[in-house]
C-alpha positions in Angstrom: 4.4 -37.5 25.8 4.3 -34.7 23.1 7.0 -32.4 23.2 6.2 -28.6 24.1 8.0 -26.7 21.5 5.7 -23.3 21.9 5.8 -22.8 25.6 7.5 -20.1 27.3 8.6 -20.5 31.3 8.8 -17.3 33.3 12.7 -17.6 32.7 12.5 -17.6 28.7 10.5 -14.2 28.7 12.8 -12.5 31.0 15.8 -13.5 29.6 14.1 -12.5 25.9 13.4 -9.0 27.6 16.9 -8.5 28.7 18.3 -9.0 25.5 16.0 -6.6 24.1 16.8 -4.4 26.9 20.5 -5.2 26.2 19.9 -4.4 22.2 18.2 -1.3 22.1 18.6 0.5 24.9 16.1 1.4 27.7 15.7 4.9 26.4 15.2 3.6 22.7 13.0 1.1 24.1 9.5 2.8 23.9 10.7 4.5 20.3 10.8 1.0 19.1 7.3 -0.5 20.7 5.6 3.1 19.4 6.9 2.9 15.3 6.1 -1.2 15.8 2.4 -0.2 16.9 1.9 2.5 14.0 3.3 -0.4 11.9 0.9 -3.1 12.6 -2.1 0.1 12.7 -1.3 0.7 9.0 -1.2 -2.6 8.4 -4.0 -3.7 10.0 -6.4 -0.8 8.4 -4.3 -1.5 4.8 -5.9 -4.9 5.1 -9.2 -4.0 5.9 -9.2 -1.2 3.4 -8.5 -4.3 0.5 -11.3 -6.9 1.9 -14.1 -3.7 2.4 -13.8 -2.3 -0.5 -13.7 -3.1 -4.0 -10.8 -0.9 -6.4 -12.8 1.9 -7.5 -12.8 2.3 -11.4 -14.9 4.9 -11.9 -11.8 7.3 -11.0 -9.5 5.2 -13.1 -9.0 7.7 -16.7 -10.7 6.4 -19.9 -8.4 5.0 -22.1 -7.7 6.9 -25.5 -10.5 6.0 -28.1 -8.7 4.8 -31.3 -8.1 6.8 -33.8 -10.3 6.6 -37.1 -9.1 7.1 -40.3 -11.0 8.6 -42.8 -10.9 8.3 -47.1 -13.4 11.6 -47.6 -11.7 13.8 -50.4 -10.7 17.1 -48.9 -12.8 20.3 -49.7 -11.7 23.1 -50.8 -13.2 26.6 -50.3 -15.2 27.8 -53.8 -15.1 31.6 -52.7 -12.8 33.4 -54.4 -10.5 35.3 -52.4 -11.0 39.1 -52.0 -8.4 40.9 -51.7 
């Protein structure tokens, strides 16, 4: 016979929900179960965000193009100043 290690009796829950009871408080109670829901929303819709779509890269900035250097000799202006 295979022990039954992940089975719960009637008793196990109740005494679990007592000690929660006992831990937070029955008016902190429904504070707790409402920020664990929102949690496991975000969650949920953060994970589905990641497998639906692909990173978008077309908003990602272009990186800086490089900078060229160039060996041209530098002109000067032949008009002569007025002045």
């Amino acid at each position: 016979m295979a022990p039954q290690l992940a089975t719960f009796s009637d008793w196990h829950i109740i005494v679990l929900a007592l000690i929660v009871v006992l831990l937070f408080g029955g008016k902190k109670l429904p504070e707790v179960a409402r920020g664990l829901g929102e949690a496991m929303r975000e969650f949920k819709k953060a994970s589905r965000d990641l497998h639906e779509d692909p990173p978008d890269t077309a908003s990602r900035p272009a990186p800086p193009a490089p900078v060229q250097q160039t060996t041209a000799a530098p002109q000067h202006n032949s008009e002569p100043k007025q002045g």
